[in-house]
Every structure is written in C-alpha cells, then in structure tokens.
C-alpha positions in Angstrom: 0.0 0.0 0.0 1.5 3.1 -0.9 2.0 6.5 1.6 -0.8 8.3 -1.0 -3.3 6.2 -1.4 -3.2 5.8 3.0 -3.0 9.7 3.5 -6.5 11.2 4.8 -8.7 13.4 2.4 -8.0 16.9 2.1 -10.6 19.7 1.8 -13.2 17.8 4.2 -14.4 15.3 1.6 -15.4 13.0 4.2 -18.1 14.7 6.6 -16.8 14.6 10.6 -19.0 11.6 12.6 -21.4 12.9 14.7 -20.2 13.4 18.1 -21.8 10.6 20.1 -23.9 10.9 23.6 -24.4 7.9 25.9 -28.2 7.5 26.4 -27.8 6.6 29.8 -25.4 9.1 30.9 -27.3 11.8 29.3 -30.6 10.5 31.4 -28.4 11.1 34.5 -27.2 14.5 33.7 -30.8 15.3 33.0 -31.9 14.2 36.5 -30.8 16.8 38.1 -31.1 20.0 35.4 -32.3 20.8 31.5 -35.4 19.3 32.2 -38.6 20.7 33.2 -39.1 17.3 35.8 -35.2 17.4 37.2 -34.6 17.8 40.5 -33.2 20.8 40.1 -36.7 22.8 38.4 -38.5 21.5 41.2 -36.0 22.9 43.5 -36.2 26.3 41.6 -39.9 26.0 41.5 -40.3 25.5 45.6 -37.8 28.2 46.3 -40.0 30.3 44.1 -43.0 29.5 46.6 -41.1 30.5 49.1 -41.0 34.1 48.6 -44.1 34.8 46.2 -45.9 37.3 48.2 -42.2 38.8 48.8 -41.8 42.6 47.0 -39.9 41.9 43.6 -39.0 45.2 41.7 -37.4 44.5 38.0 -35.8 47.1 36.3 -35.0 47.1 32.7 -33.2 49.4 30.5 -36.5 52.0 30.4 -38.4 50.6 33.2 -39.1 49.8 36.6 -42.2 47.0 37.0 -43.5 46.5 41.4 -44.5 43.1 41.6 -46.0 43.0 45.2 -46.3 39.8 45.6 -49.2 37.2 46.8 -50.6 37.4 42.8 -51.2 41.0 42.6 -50.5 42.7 39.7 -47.5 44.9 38.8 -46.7 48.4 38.5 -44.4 49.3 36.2 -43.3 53.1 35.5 -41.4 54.3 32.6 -38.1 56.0 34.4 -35.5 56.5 31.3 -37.8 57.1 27.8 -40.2 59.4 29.7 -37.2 61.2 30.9 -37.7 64.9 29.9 -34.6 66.6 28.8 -31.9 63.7 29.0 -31.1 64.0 24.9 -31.5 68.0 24.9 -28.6 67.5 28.0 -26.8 64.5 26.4 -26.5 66.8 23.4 -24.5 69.2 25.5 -22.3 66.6 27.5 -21.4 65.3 24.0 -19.5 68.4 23.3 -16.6 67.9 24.3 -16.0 64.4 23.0 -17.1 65.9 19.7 -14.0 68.3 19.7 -12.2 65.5 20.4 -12.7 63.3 18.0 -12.9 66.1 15.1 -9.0 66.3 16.8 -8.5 62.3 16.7 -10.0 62.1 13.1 -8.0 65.0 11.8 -4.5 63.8 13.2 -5.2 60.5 11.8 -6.2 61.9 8.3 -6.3 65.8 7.6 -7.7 64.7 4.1 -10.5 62.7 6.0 -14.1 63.7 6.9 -13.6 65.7 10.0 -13.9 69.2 8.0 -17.1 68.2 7.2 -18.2 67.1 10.4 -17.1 70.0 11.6 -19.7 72.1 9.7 -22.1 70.3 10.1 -21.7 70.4 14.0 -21.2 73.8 14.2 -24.5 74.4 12.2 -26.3 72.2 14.6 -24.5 74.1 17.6 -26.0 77.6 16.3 -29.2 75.7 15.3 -29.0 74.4 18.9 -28.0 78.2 20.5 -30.8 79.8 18.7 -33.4 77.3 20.1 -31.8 77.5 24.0 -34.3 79.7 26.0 -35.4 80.1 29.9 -39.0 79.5 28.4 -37.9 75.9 27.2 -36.2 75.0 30.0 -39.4 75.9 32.3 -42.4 75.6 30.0 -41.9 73.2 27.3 -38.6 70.3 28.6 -40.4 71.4 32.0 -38.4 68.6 35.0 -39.9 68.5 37.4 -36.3 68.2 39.5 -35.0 71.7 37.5 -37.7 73.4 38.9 -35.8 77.0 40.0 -32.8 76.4 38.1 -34.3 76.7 34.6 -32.8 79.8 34.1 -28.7 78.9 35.0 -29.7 75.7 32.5 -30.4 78.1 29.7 -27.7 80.0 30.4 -25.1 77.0 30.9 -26.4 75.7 27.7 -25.3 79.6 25.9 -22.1 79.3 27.1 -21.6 75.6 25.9 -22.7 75.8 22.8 -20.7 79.9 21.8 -17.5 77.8 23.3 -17.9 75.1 21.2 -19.0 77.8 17.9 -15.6 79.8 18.4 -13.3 76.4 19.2 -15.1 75.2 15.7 -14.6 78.7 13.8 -11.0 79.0 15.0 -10.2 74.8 13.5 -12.0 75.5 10.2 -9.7 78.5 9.7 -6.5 77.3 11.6 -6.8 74.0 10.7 -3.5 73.8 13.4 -5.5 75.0 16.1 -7.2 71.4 16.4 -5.1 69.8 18.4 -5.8 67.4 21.9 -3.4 69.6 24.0 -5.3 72.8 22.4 -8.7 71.3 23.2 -7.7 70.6 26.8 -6.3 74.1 27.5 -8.8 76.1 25.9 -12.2 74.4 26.1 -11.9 71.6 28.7 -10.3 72.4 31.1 -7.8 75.3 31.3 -5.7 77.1 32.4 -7.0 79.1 29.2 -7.3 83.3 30.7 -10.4 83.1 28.0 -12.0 80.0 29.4 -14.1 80.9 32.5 -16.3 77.7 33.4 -13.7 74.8 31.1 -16.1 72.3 29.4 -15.4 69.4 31.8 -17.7 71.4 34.7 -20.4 71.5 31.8 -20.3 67.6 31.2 -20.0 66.9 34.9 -23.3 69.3 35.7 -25.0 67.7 33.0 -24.3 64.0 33.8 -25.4 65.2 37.7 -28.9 66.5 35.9 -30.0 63.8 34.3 -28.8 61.5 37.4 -30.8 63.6 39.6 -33.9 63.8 37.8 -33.6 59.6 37.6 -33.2 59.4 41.0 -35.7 61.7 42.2 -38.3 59.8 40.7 -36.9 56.8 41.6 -36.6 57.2 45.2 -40.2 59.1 45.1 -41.8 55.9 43.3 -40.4 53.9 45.8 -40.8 55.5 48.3 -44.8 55.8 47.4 -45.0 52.1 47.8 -43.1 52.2 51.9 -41.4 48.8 50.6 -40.1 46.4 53.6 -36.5 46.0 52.1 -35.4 43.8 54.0 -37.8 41.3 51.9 -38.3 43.1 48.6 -36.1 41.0 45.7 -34.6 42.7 42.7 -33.1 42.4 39.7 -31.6 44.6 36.6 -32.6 42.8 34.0 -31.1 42.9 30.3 -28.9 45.2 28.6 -28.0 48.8 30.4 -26.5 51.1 28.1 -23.4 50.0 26.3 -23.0 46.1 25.6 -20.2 45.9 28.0 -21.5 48.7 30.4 -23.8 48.6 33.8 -23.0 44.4 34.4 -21.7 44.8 37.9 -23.7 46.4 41.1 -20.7 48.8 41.2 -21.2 50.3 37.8 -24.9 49.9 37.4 -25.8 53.5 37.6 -29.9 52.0 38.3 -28.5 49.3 41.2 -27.5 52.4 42.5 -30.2 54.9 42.7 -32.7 51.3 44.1 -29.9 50.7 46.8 -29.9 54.8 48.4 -33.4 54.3 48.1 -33.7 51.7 50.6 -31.5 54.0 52.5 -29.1 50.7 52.4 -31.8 48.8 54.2 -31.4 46.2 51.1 -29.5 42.9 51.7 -26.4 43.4 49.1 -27.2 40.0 47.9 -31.0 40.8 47.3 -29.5 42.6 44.1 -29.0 40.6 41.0 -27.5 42.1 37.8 -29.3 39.9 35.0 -27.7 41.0 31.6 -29.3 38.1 29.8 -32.8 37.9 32.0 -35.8 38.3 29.8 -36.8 41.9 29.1 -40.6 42.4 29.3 -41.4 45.4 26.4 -41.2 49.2 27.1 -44.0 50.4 29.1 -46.7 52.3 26.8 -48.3 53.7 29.9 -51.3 51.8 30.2 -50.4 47.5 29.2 -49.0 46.0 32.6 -49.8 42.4 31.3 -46.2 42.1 29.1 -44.8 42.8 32.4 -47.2 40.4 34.5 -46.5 37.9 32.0 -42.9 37.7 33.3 -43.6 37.2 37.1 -42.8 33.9 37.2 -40.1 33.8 35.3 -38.4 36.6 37.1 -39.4 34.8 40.9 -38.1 31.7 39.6 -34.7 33.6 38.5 -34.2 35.0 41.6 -35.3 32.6 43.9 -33.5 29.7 42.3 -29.8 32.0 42.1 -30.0 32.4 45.8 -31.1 29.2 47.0 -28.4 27.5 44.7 -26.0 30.2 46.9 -27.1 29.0 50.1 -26.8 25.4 49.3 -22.8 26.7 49.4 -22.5 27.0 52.8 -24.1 23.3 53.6 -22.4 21.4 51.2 -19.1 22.9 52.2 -19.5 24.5 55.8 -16.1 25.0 57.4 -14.8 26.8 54.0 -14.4 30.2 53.7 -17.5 31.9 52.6 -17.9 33.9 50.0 -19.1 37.8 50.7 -19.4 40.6 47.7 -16.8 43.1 48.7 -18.0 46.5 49.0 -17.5 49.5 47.1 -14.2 50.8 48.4 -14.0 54.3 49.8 -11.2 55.3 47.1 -10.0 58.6 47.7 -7.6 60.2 45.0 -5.1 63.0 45.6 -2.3 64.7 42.7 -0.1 61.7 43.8 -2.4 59.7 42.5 -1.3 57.5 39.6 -4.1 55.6 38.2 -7.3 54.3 39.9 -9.4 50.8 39.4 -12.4 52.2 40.2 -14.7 54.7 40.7 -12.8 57.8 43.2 -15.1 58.9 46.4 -16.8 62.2 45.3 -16.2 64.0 48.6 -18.1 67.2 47.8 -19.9 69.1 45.2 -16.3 71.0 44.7 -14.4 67.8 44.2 -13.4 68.2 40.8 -9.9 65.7 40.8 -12.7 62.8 41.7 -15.5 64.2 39.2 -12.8 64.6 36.5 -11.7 61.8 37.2 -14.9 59.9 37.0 -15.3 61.6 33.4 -11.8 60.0 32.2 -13.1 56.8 33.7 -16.3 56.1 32.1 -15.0 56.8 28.8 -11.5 54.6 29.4 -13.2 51.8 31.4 -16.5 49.7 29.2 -17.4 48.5 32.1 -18.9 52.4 33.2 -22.3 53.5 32.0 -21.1 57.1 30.9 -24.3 59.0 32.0 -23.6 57.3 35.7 -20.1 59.0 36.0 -22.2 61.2 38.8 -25.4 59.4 39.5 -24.4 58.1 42.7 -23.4 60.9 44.1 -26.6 63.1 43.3 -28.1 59.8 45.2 -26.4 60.3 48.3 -27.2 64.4 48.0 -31.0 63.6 47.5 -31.1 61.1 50.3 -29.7 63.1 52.9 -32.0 66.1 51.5 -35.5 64.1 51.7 -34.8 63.6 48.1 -35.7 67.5 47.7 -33.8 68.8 44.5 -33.8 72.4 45.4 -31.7 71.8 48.5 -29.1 69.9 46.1 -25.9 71.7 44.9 -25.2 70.7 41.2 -21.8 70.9 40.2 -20.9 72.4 37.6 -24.0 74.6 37.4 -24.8 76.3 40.9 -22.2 78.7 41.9 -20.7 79.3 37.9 -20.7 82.9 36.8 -22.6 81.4 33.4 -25.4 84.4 33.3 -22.8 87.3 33.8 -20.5 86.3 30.9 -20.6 88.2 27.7 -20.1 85.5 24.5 
C-alpha cells in the first residue's frame, strides 16, 4: 500500500462523525437539570413558593415593573424614555467628546471627513443656540427636578454651545488649532485666561442632571410604595446602556439609585444584575400584562440563584465563605497615579474625583457614561428628603454662566 493512497482526504471530503452521547449518561445529567421534571426545576420552583408574596421590583433598560407579591399585579413606571430633557442635556455633554474626536479624526487623516463634520456640528450648535431659552427649560422640557434652576440651564447651555462655535470657527480656519493639548487648554479644562467655566464642569453638571432627575423619581416611586427592604427582591434585568457597560452592582448606575433608596436597608445579595434575563417590552403607559406575563419567570430567576447560593455554605461549611466586597472608599489626591475604580466624590467642589470619573467612564466599558455622577446626586437627595432644590449641582450652581458676555 502506498503512503498516498493511506494519506487522509484533504478539503473535508469525508463529513466529521457525529459526536456521540451515551443515552444513559445523558438521562443522569438530565436528572438533576435541563429538564422541566429534574430535581433541580423542582427545586427552583419551591424556592420560588417560598418568597411569592415577597416585594420583587425589576428594572429594565427603560423601566421599573412593582411586583407586590401574593398574585397582585404589577406596577411598572417608565423611568428613562419618559425622561424629559436627558437627549437635549446628552447633546451638551457630547461636546466635548465631539472636539475631540474632530482632533482624533484629523490627526489621523487631515484629508478625511472631520472638515465636514465640523460644519455640520457647528450648524447644529447655532441651530441648537438659537433654540436654547429660559422658556424651554421651564415651560416646554419642564423637569420637574430643575424646577428653579431653569434659568442657570439656559444659560449653561449659551455658554456651551458659543465655546464650542468659536473652538469650531477657529479649527476650520486654523486647521492647526485642532489639536488634543489645544482642546484641553482652551475648552476643557484650562488654564486658558479666555476659558471661564472649562467644558469638563459642563459635562460633569449635565451628567449630575440627568442623574438627579432619575433618582428623584426613583426614590419618590419607591418610596410611594413604603417597601419592607429587607424582603423586597430585585433584579436589573437585560442590557443597560453600552454592551459591556452597567453588568456589575458597582457600575450599574440603576442598582444604584434602588440601593440609596432603601437608604441601604437592602441585603447586598437581594440585588442581582441579570444581563441576559428576559426583558418584558417598554411600558406604553397603560399594558402591565407584558410585564405580569414575566412574574414567574423573574421569581423563579431570583429565587433559584440564591437558593443554589445557600446550598454553598451546607455542602461545604467549614470553607471560607464567599461575601461581595463593598464598594471601596477610594480617595484620589495629585499623587495619585491611576485608579481601578470609581474615586469617592467628597463634595460638590471635588473636581480631581469628578474629573476623574469623566476619564473613567469613557477609558473603562465597564462604566455607564451618564452614571459617571449618578451616585453621588443619590447620596445628595437622600440626605436632603430627596428635595432637589436643596441639592448643589456641580458644575452649574455657583458658575458665573449668566454674567459672561459671548
């Protein structure tokens, strides 16, 4: 027999054998899960019992559902589509990345696109300019949580957006002018003599609005319902934000604003980030039943994770035991060399940590980047009976916005 006529087929001619499963080995794996008879779905199902008149709240990536338990049926409120003003403010925050990127685009390829986009964002800036008023701040976007500082929001906005006009005049005639170290000394942060609030304070008091006005109505809904926390099971269900973003308690901007809101009277492991969970559909205002539809499902999710945890510390009692560490209180100083997390806002002045935060939810996927501040408006809210006039927003309050000449 000859080496060539022994040498296996090339290309794939001959189709791979199917991989083969032992029927009685497969029956025991199925014993005890992937069926809805094994052992373990009747475990899940009676942990389920145990805790179905228990509080459930399920948050998704627009809304919160209430299940109170004992078969009653949800409420659900729409929290981040209802949310009035979030793009109008987004619009602002995204400011300064825009500079930025015109930079990136143009050091990369100053025959590329970014002349263009430059037009066309300084149109939409003086589009954007023209349409900025005290009246559309208070009677038209009208938030509830702005109420009183409509006027230092129009006025913010002014400033934002004539910055943004002259730093986008200035690259389309000095092409050279567009440069990252330019950006940061004239427009984001200083120490520019011409720059009197830098750009970073805007995208820092804009972050801190939106994350207010979320958790005001957060903590007002909940509060509403005077929740036992103690009992009350949730879970952040499906995506939140970027793909890679909001997967972790600590940067889930939503986990959060629930947690102050049981004044941290929630168990830690009552909390269960659920990226792939079932999502019931955005909440039209009036259909509950998508979300009721769910309740099972989301009982049986919860229930089963945690009494799958607890079978932990029978099965191997005398181990150590596993407990979520908790946030650390990272502060930061200007010896600090890099950071793993978020830094400790310390006050509504602390602008290393807020900076800092901004650097951080752009570098880091895991950060949601409109909850670079949310926690800390939290806090503020919290320990002000969740009244936002007795809030400072940094960034805004205190800025000498309204007596600068553009």
């Amino acid at each position: 027999m000859s080496l060539q006529a022994s040498a296996p087929p090339v290309g794939g001619d001959r189709a791979a054998p199917a991989a083969y499963e032992s029927p009685e080995l497969i029956d025991l794996f199925r014993a005890y899960t992937a069926s809805p008879t094994s052992i373990g779905a009747h475990f899940v199902q009676q942990a389920a019992r145990t805790t179905a008149d228990h509080p459930l709240i399920v948050a998704t990536g627009t809304d919160l559902a209430l299940f109170p338990g004992g078969r009653q049926p949800p409420e659900v409120m729409g929290y981040r589509l209802s949310t009035r003003g979030f793009k109008e403010l987004a619009a602002v925050s995204h400011l300064g990345p825009a500079l930025s990127t015109l930079a990136r685009m143009k050091q990369v390829d100053e025959r590329g696109p970014w002349r263009e986009d430059a037009e066309s964002l300084l149109a939409s800036t003086r589009r954007a300019r023209l349409a900025n008023s005290v009246e559309l701040w208070r009677d038209r976007i009208a938030v509830g949580a702005y109420v009183g500082r409509e006027a230092p929001i129009a006025a913010m906005v002014d400033y934002a957006c004539a910055l943004t006009e002259r730093q986008l005049e200035r690259a389309l005639t000095e092409p050279d002018s567009l440069t990252a170290a330019n950006l940061r000394r004239e427009f984001l942060e200083g120490p520019s003599p011409e720059l009197a609030v830098p750009i970073n304070r805007v995208m820092v008091a804009t972050f801190f609005l939106t994350g207010m006005d979320l958790a005001h109505r957060l903590i007002r809904w909940c509060d509403g319902h005077d929740l036992l926390w103690e009992r009350t099971m949730v879970i952040i269900a499906g995506r939140q934000g970027r793909p890679t973003s909001g997967v972790t308690v600590e940067t889930n901007s939503v986990a959060g604003v629930v947690h102050a809101a049981s004044r941290g009277r929630l168990p830690r492991r009552h909390l269960i980030i659920a990226p792939h969970a079932p999502v019931f559909p955005t909440y039209d205002g009036s259909d509950r039943e998508p979300a009721g539809a769910l309740e099972a499902d989301y009982r049986g999710l919860w229930s089963g994770l945690l009494a799958t945890s607890d079978l932990g510390a029978e099965m191997f009692d005398g181990y150590p035991p596993y407990e979520a560490r908790p946030r650390e209180d990272t502060r930061i100083d200007a010896s600090t060399v890099s950071v793993s997390e978020m830094p400790t806002i310390s006050a509504a002045d602390d602008w290393l940590a807020m900076t800092t935060r901004l650097r951080i939810v752009m570098e880091d996927s895991r950060q949601l980047l409109s909850g670079a501040v949310t926690d800390f408006a939290s806090r503020q809210l919290v320990d002000n009976d969740n009244d936002p006039a007795r809030v400072t927003v940094p960034g805004l309050d205190g800025e000498p916005y309204a007596e600068l000449e553009r």
